[in-house]
C-alpha positions in Angstrom: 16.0 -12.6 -2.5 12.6 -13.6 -3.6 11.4 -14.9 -6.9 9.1 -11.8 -8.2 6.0 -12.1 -10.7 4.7 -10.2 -12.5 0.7 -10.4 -13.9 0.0 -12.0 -16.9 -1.8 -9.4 -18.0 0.8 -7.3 -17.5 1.4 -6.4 -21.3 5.0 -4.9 -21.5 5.8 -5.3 -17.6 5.8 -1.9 -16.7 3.4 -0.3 -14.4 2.2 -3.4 -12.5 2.1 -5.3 -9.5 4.5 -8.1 -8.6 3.9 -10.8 -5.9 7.1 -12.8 -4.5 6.2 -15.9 -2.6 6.6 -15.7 0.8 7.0 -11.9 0.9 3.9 -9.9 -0.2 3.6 -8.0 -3.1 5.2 -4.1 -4.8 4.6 -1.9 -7.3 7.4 -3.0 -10.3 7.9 0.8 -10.6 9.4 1.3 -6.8 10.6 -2.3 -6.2 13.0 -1.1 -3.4 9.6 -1.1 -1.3 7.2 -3.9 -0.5 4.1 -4.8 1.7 4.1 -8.0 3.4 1.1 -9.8 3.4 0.4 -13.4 5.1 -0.8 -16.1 3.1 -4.2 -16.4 5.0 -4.6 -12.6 3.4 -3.9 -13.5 0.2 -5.5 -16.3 0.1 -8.6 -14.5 0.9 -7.6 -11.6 -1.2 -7.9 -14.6 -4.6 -11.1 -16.2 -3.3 -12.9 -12.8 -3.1 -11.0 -11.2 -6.6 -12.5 -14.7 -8.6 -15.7 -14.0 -7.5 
């Protein structure tokens, strides 16, 4: 089981995305599910969302 987070700006943790390290990331209302993403994607997903 992976350690899921939640956004910071995710006020009262309900409709939001969660990441888990080493996993990829789901949507906190269907958490059953998840899309795996490699850490070369996300680390290019954060250098283009901080631009």
């Amino acid at each position: 089981m992976s350690n899921w987070r939640k956004s910071s700006y995710s006020a009262d943790g309900s409709d939001c995305v969660e990441v888990g390290h080493g996993i990829g990331i789901r949507d906190s209302k269907a958490p059953a599910a998840h899309v795996q993403v490699s850490r070369d994607a996300w680390d290019a997903f954060l250098i283009i969302v901080k631009m």
